[in-house]
TORBA-21217 format. One record per residue (C-alpha): residue in three letters; residue number from 1; x, y, z. Coordinates in Angstrom, 2 decimals, padded with zeros to 5 digits. Example, Ala and Ser with C-alpha at 12.3 -4.5 7.8 and 13.67 -1.06 7.14 Angstrom:
2
+---------+-----+---------+---------+---------+
: residuo : num :       x :       y :       z :
+---------+-----+---------+---------+---------+
:     ala :   1 :  012.30 : -004.50 :  007.80 :
:     ser :   2 :  013.67 : -001.06 :  007.14 :
+---------+-----+---------+---------+---------+
REM end
This chain:
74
+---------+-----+---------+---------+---------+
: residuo : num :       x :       y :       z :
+---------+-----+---------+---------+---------+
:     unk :   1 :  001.11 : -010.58 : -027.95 :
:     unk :   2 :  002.27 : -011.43 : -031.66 :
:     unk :   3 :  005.72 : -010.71 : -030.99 :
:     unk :   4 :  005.24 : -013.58 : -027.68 :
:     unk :   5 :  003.30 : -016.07 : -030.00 :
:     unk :   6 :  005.86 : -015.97 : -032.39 :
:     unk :   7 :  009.01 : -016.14 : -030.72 :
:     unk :   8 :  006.98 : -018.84 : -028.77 :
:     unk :   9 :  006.47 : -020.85 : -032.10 :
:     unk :  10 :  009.92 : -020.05 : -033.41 :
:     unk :  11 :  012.22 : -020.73 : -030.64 :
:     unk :  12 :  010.13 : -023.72 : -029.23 :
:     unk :  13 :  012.78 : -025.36 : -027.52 :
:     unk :  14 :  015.24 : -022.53 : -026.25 :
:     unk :  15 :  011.61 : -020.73 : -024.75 :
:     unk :  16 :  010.13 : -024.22 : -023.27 :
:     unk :  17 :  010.58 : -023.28 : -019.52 :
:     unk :  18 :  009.48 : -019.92 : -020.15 :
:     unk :  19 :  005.52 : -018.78 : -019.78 :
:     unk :  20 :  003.49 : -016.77 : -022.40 :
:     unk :  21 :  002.55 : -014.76 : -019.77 :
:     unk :  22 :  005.76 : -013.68 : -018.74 :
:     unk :  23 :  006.97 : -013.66 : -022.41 :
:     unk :  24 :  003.96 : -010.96 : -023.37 :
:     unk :  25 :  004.62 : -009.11 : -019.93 :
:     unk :  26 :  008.05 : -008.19 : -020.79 :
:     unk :  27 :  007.38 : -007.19 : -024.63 :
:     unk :  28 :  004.11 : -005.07 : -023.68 :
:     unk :  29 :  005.81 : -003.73 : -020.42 :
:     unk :  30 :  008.77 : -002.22 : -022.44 :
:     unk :  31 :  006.83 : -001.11 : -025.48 :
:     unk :  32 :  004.61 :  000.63 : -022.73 :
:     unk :  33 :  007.48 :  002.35 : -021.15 :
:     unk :  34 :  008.99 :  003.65 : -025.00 :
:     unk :  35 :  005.60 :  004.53 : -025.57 :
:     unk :  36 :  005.90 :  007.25 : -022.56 :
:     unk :  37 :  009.19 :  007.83 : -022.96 :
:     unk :  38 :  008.42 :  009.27 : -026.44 :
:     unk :  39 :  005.17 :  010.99 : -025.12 :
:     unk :  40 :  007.44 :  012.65 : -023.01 :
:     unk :  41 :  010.24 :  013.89 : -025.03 :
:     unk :  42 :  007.88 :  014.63 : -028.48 :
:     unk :  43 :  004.43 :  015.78 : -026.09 :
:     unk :  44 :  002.27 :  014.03 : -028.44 :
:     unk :  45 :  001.57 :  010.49 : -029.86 :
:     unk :  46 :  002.27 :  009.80 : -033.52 :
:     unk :  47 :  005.73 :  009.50 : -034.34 :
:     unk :  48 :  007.28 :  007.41 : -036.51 :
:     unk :  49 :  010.23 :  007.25 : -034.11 :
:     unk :  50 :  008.44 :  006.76 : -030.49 :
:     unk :  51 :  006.62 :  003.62 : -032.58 :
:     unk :  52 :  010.07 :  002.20 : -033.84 :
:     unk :  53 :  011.63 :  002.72 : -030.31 :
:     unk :  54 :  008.46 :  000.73 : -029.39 :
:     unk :  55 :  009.45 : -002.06 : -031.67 :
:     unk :  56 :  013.16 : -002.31 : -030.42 :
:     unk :  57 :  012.09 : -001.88 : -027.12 :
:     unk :  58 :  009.36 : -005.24 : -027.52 :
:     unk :  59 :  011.97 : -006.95 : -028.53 :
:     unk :  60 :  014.55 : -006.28 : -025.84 :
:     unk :  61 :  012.09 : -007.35 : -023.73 :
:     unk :  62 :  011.55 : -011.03 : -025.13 :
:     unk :  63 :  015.33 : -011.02 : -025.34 :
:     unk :  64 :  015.59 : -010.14 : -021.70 :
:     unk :  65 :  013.33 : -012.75 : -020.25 :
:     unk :  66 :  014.20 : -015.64 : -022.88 :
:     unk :  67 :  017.22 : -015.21 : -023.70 :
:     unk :  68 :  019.62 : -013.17 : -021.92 :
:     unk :  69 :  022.95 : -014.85 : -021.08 :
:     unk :  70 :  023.09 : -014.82 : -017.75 :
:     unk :  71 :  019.65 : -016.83 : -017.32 :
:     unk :  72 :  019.76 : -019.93 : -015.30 :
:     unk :  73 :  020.09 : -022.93 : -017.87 :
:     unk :  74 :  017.23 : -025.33 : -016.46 :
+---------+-----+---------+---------+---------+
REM end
């Protein structure tokens, strides 16, 4: 929800048309899947590298729904 906020704050213009909602959707829905993904391939939580796939993963997300290049221009 930080990661929305702030790329909400930061990038007021480029993310105008663009809801919080969707915004946090994205981020949390990916960082949920890398969150499995590394439950399944380490079997337990904790790793330093399931929590930085988790990171990159947040922000592909935002990337995805704000900014990807193929995204109607409104």
């Amino acid at each position: 929800m930080i990661a929305s906020a702030l790329a909400k704050l930061v990038w007021r213009t480029g993310l105008k048309r663009v809801s919080w909602l969707r915004l946090w959707a994205a981020s949390s829905g990916c960082a949920a899947l890398a969150m499995l993904g590394g439950l399944v391939v380490f079997a337990h939580d904790g790793r330093l590298t399931t929590y930085a796939a988790m990171v990159v993963a947040a922000a592909l997300g935002l990337w995805w729904v704000g900014f990807r290049p193929f995204r109607k221009a409104a």
